[in-house]
C-alpha positions in Angstrom: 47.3 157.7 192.8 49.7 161.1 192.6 52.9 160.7 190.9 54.2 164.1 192.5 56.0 162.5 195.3 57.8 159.6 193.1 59.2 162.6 191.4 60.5 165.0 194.2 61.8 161.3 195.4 63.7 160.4 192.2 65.1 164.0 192.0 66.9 163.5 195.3 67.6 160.5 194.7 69.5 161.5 191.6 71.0 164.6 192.9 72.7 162.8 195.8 74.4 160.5 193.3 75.7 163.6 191.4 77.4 164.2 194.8 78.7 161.3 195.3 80.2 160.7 191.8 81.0 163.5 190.9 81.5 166.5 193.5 83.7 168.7 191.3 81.0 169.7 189.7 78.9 170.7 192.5 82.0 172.7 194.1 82.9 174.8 190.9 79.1 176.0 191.0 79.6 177.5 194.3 81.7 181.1 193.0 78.8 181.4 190.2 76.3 181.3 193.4 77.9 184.2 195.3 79.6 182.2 197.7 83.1 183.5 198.6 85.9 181.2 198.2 89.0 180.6 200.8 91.3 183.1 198.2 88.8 185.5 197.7 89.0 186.5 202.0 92.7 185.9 201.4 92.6 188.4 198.3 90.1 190.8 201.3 93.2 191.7 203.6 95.6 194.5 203.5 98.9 193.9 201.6 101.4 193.0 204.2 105.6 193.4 203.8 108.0 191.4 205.4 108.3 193.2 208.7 104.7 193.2 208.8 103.5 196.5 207.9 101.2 197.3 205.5 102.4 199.2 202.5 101.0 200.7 199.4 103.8 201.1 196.9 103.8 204.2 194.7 106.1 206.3 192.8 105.9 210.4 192.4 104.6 210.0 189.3 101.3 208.0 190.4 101.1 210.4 193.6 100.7 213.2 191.0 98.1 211.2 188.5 96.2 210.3 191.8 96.3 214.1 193.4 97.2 213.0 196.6 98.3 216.1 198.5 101.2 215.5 201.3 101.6 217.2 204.5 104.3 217.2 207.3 103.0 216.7 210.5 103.8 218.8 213.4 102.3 220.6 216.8 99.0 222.9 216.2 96.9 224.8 218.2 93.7 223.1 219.6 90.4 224.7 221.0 87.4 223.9 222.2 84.9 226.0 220.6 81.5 227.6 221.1 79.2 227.3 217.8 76.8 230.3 217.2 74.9 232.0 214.4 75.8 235.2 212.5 75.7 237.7 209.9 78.1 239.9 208.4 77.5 243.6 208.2 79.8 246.3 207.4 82.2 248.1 209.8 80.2 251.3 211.1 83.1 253.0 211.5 83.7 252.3 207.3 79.9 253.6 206.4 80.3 257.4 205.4 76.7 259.0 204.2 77.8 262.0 202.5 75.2 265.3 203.0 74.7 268.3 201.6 75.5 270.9 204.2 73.5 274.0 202.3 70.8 274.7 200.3 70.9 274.1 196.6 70.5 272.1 193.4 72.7 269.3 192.1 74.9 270.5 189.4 77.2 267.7 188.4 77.4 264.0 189.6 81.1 262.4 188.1 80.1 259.1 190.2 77.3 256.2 190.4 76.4 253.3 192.0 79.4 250.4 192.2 82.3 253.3 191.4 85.6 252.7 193.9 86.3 256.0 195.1 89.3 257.4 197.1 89.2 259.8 199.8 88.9 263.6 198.9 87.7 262.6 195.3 85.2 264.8 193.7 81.8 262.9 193.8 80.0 265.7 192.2 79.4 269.6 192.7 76.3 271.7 194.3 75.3 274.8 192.8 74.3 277.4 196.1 73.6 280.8 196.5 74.4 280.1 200.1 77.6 279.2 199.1 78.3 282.0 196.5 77.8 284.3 199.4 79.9 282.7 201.3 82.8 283.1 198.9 81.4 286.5 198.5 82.2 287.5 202.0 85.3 285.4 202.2 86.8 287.9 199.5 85.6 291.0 200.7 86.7 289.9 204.3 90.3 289.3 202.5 90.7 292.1 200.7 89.6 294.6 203.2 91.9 292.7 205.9 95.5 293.0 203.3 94.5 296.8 203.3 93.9 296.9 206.6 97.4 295.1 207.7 99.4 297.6 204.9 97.7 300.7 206.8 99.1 299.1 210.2 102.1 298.3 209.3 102.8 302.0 207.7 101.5 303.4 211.0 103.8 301.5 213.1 107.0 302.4 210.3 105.8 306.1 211.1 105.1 305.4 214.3 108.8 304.8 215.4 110.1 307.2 213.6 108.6 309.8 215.9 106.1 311.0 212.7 102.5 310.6 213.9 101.2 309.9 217.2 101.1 306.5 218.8 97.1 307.1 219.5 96.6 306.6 215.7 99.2 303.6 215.5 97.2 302.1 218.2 94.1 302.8 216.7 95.4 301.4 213.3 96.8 298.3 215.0 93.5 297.3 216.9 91.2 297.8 213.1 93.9 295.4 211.7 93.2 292.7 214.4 89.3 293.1 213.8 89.8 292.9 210.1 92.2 289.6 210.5 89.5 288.2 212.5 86.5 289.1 210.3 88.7 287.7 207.6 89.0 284.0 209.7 85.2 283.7 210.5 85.0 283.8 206.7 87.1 281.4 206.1 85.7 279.0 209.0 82.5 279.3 207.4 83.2 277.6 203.9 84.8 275.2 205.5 81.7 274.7 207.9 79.9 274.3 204.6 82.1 271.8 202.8 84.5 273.9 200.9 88.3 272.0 201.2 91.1 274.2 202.4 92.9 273.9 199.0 89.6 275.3 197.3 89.9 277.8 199.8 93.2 278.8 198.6 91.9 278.7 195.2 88.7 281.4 195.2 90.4 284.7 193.9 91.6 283.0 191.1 88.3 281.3 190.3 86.0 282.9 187.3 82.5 284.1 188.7 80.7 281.5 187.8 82.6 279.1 189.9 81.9 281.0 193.2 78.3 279.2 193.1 79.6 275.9 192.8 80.4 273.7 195.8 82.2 270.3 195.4 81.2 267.6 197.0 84.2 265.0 198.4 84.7 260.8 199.1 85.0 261.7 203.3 86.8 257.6 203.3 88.0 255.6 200.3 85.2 253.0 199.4 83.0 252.3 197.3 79.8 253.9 196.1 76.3 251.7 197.6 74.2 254.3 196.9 73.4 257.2 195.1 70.3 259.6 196.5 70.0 262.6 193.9 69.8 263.2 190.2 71.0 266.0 188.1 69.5 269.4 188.8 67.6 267.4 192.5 67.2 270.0 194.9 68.9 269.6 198.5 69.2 270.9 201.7 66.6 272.4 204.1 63.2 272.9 204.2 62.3 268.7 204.2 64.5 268.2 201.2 67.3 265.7 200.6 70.0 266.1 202.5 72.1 262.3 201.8 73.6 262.7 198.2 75.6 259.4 198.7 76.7 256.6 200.6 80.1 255.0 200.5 81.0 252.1 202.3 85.0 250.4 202.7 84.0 246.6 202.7 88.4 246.2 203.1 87.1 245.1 206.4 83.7 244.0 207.9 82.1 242.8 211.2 80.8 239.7 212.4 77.6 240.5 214.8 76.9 237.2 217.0 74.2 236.6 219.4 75.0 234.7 222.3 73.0 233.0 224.7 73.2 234.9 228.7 74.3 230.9 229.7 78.0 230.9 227.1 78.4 234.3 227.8 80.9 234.2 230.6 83.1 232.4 228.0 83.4 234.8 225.6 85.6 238.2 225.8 86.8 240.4 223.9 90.0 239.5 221.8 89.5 236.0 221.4 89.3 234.8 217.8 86.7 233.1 216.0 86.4 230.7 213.1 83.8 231.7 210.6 82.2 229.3 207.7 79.4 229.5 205.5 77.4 226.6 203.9 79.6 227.5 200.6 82.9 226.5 202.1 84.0 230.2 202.8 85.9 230.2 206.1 87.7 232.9 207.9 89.1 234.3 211.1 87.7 237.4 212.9 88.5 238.9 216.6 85.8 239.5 219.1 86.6 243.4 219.5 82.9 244.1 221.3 80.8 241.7 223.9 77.3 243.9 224.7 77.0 244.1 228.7 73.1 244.4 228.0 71.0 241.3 227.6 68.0 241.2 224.7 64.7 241.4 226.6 63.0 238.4 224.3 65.5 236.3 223.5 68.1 236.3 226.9 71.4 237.1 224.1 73.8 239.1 223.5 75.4 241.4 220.8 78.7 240.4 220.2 81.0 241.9 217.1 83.8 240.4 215.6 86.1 242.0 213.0 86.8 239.5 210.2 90.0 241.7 207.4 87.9 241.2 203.8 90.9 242.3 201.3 88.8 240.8 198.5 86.0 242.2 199.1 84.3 237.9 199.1 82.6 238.6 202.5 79.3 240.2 201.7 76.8 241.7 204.6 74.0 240.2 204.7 75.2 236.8 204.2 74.6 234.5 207.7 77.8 232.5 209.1 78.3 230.3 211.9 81.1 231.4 214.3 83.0 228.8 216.2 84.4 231.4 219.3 87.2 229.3 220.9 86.7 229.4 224.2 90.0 227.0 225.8 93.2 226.6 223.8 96.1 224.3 224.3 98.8 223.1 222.1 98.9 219.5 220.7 102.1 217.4 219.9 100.8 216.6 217.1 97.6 217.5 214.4 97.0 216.2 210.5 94.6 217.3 208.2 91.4 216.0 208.5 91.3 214.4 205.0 94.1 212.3 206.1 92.2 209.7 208.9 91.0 206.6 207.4 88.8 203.7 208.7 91.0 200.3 208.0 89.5 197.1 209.9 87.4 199.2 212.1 90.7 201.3 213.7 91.9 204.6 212.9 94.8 204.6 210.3 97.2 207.5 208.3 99.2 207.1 205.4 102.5 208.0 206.4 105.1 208.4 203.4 108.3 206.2 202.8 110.4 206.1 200.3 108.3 203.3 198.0 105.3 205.0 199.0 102.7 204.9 201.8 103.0 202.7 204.9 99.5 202.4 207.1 99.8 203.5 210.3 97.3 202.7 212.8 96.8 206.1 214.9 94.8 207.2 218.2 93.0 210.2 217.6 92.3 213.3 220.0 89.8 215.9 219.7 88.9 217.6 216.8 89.4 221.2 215.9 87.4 222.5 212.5 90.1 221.0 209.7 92.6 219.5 211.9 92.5 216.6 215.0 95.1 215.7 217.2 97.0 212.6 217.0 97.7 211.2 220.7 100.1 208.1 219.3 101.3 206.6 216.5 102.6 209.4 214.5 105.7 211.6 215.0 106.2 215.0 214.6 108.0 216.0 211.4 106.4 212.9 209.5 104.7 213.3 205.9 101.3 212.1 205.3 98.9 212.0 202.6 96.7 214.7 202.9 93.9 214.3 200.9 92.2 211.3 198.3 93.5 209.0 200.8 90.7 206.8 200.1 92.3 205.6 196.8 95.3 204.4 199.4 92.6 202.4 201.1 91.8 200.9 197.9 95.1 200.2 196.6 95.6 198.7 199.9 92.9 195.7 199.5 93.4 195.5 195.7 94.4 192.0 195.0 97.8 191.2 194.0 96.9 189.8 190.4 95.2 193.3 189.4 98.3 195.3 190.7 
């Protein structure tokens, strides 16, 4: 005969007796099973004042150690906006590729890769037979045209005073317009081949061994991507290097888009567009181009947005997404994102009184990147907490024993 079932008998038995006699014991056993206890789901709900509203009471000085940011609420700007993909580039019209507009070898470089330059700044200096006979001419064309203008002008003194005949004053006259304009074809053609005005200005001064040399100038300010040519590289024609430099002003940069043929009717030129990378970056460009041709492969378009880069933090190459906003309209009110929280399943703000932080249950509107509208329950000119609102939450449910 088993004595298993006497046992599991007699071990009921004796556990209902423990019940009866003595059910103290069996109740305080219950919190060290996990069971919650009638104050523990008091302890659960929000901390409620007098008049009913839920309040988190907090000085400045816990505010600060916290790091909740505040915010007054007002009206903001709402759109709905059309995501796409991107990539910045630089602004074509802020790319100069500086040539060499003659034949010749490389005889100084004063600037590398990654210098800031300023416009008209020396980059470096060609040395050109080409050039030297430009200046060559340039002089000869100058001096013979000052002799040329002193003879006229004697002729035409001598002239009115009855002393030679007006056939050689006329004669005179018309060789001092040919010299003047021999003397400005010279003079266009340096400047055709990169010599400044100033420079110019400069050459019969110049020692002879400077009428060889060409210097080479920054056409925008910028700063230096590339650099072609090495000391002593020859340039110029005859399949050699023409591009000595290129210099690009990153102070501004574009956004190129591709949109889809179906969005396309929403999007025009000068509407603005929200730009963000997967590193927080954000931004605000203007459409300032929408391509009226189509891609034959993938049915978008090429659309260009200017985004202002001051500090230079937008690099091309990097891809964006670009929210293009498409329908505007004003809201009565918009809060920071950071400041919604979830509080017994409904939408709730920490509005700011003058113990602390009242919870406010809220209706929310749409959504706009950072910000979303608040339909009821807040008032225009209100401060809420902006941002670690969550520790609110928490302070909210904390029970009162640990406050």
């Amino acid at each position: 005969m088993s004595f298993r079932p006497l046992v599991i008998v007699a071990a009921f038995a004796a556990g209902m007796a423990l019940a009866i006699w003595a059910p103290g014991v069996t109740t305080s056993l219950r919190p060290n099973a996990g069971a919650k206890t009638e104050t523990d789901r008091t302890d659960s709900k929000p901390k409620v004042a007098s008049d009913g509203k839920a309040l988190v009471p907090m000085d400045e000085e816990r505010i600060r150690l916290a790091q909740i940011d505040q915010s007054k609420v007002g009206p903001g700007t709402i759109a709905r906006r059309l995501s796409v993909p991107g990539a910045i580039v630089p602004d074509a019209d802020r790319v100069a590729h500086v040539s060499a507009k003659l034949a010749g070898a490389v005889a100084e470089l004063r600037k590398s890769i990654g210098d800031d330059v300023t416009k008209g700044e020396i980059l470096g200096a060609l040395e050109s037979r080409e050039v030297a006979d430009a200046k060559s001419e340039y002089l000869a064309a100058k001096l013979s045209d000052e002799l040329q203008q002193d003879l006229a002008e004697r002729d035409r003194s001598a002239w009115e005073k009855r002393a030679i005949p007006e056939q050689q004053y006329i004669k005179s006259r018309n060789a001092a317009a040919q010299t003047a304009m021999r003397f400005d074809i010279a003079r266009q053609k340096l400047m055709a081949l990169g010599v400044e005005q100033s420079e110019i200005a400069e050459i019969p001064q110049a020692s002879p061994g400077m009428l060889r040399l060409q210097n080479v100038h920054a056409p925008i300010s910028g700063r230096v991507v590339e650099r072609k040519v090495e000391l002593g590289t020859a340039v110029g024609r005859d399949n050699l290097e023409t591009e000595l430099f290129v210099i690009v002003d990153l102070s501004r940069v574009w956004v190129e888009l591709s949109v889809s043929s179906s969005d396309l009717p929403s999007v025009r030129e000068g509407q603005d567009v929200s730009i963000s990378t997967r590193a927080d970056q954000a931004g605000t460009a203007r459409i300032n181009f929408v391509s009226p041709l189509l891609d034959k492969e993938t049915r978008t378009a090429r659309v260009v947005a200017a985004l202002d880069n001051p500090d230079r933090t937008w690099r091309p190459g990097s891809f964006v997404t670009a929210a293009i906003a498409i329908e505007q309209r004003q809201a009565a009110v918009v809060v920071p994102a950071g400041a919604i929280q979830t509080v017994d399943g409904r939408k709730a703000v920490f509005v700011r009184t003058a113990d602390g932080f009242e919870k406010r249950d809220v209706v929310l509107g749409q959504r706009d990147g950072n910000v979303i509208e608040i339909v009821s329950g807040l008032s225009a000119g209100e401060t809420v907490a902006a941002s670690n609102t969550f520790s609110l939450k928490a302070e909210l449910f904390k029970p009162a024993d640990e406050d």
